[in-house]
N, C-alpha and C positions, 0 to 999 in steps of 0.2 A: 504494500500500500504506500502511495508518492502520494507525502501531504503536502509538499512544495508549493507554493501559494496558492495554496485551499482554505478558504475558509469556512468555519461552522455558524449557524446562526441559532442561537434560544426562540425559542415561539414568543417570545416577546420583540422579539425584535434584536436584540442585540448581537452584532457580528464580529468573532474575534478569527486569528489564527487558529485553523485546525492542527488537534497536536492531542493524540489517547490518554494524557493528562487532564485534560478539561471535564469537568464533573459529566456522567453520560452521555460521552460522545459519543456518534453513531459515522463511522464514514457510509458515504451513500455514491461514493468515485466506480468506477471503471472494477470489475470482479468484486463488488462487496454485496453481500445477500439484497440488500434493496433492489441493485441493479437486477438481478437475475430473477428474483422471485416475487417482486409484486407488480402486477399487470399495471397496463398504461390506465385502467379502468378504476384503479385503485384497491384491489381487491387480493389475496394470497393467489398463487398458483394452485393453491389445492381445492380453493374456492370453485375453480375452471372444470372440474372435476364432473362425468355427466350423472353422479347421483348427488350433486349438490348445487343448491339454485344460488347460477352465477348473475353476476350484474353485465356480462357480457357475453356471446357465446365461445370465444377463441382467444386465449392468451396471450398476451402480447407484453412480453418482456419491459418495463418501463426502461432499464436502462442509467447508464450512468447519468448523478444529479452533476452540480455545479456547487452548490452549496452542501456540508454536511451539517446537522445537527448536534446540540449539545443543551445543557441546564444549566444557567446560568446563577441560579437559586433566586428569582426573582420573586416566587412565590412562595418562599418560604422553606425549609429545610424540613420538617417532623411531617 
């Protein structure tokens, strides 16, 4: 994983340097589970499945993000 000027954003909004030090970070780059396994539709791969009711019919890899995720403790730590 190349975190080379990648960075991650909090759901609040805040955007630092990505770096697996940062409180739950999630990379979402080029081979990380995001990329591969959850559909452009927003749903798991396993979702796609024909005994489970998908939001799509055919899976469609979302693929590497640009931004990855992290908590920034904005809401509070407990």
């Amino acid at each position: 994983m190349n975190l080379a000027g990648r960075m991650a954003r909090c759901g609040c909004g805040k955007t630092v340097a990505s770096s697996p030090d940062i409180a739950f970070f999630e990379f979402t780059g080029d081979g990380s589970a995001e990329a591969a396994d959850i559909c452009k539709c927003g749903y798991h791969k396993i979702a796609h499945r024909p005994d489970f009711k998908q939001a799509c019919r055919e899976f469609t890899a979302k693929g590497p993000q640009a931004i990855d995720r992290y908590y920034c403790g904005c809401r509070g730590w407990d």
